[in-house]
Each structure stands twice: as C-alpha cells, then as structure tokens.
C-alpha positions as CSV (number, residue, x, y, z in Angstrom):
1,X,-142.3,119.2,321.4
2,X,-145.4,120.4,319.5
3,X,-145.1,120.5,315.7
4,X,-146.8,123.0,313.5
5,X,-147.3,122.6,309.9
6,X,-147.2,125.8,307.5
7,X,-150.5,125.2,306.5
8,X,-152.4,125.2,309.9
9,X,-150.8,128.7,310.7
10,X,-151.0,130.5,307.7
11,X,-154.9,129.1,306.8
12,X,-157.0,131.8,306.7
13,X,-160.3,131.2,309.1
14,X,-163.1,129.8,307.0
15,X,-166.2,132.7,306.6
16,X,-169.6,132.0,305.5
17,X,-170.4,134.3,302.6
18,X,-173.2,137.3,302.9
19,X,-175.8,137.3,300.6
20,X,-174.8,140.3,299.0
21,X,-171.5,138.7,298.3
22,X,-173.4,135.4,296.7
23,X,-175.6,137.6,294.6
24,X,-172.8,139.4,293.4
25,X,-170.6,135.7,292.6
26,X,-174.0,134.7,290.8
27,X,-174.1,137.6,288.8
28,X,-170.4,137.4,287.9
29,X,-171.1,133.9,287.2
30,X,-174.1,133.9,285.1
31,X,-172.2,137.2,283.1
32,X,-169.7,135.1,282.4
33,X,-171.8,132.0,281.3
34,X,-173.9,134.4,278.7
35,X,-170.3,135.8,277.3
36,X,-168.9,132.1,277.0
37,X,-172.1,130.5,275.6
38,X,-172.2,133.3,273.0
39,X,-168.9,132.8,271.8
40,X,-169.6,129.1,271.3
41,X,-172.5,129.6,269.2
42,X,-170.8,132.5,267.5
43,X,-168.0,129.7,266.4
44,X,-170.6,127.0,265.7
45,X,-169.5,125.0,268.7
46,X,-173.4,124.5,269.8
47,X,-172.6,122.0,272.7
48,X,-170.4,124.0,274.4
49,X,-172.7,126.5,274.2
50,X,-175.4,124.1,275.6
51,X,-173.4,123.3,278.4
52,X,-172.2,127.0,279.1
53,X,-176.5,127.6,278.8
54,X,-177.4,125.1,281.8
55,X,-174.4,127.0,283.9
56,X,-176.3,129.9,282.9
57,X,-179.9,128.8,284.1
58,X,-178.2,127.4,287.5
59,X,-176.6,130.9,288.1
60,X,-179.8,132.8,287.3
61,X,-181.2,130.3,289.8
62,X,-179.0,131.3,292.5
63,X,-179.2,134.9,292.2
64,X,-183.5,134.0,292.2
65,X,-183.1,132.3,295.5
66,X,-180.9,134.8,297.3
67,X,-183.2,137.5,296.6
C-alpha cells in the first residue's frame, strides 16, 4: 500500500523566477524599504531606519545586477 501525504500532492512544482519577475520583487522591495526607513526617521527611530537603509542598498543592488 503506497501512502501519500497531503503535502506531496498538493505542492506546487518549484519555478525558477524570470528576470522580469526579480526586477519587479526588487523594486517592490527597495519601495518598500524607502517607505519604512522614512517613517523611522520621521519618528526619530534612526536605527531602524539604518537597518531599513542597508535593505534598501541590497535591493537597489539586485535590481543593478538583473539589468
């Protein structure tokens, strides 16, 4: 008797990303980063806004590279 778990048949197969779809997560991303880190500073919270600033710089990265 063969046993199948819910998980192995409703998994959806496993695609590799275009580049149009990883330029267009990076520029969601880095959006999103900008918004964040200037609402931090906005409320005086400058290390968050640090941190949300570096997440920034890797998403411009990404959408640098996949041009």
């Amino acid at each position: 008797m063969t046993v199948s778990t819910l998980a192995s048949r409703c998994a959806a197969p496993i695609t590799q990303a275009t580049t149009e779809e990883a330029r267009a997560f990076a520029l969601l991303q880095a959006t999103s980063d900008a918004t964040m880190a200037k609402l931090y500073l906005s409320r005086g919270n400058v290390a968050a806004a640090r941190r949300k600033a570096v997440q920034l710089l890797k998403a411009l990265q990404l959408l640098e590279v996949t041009v």
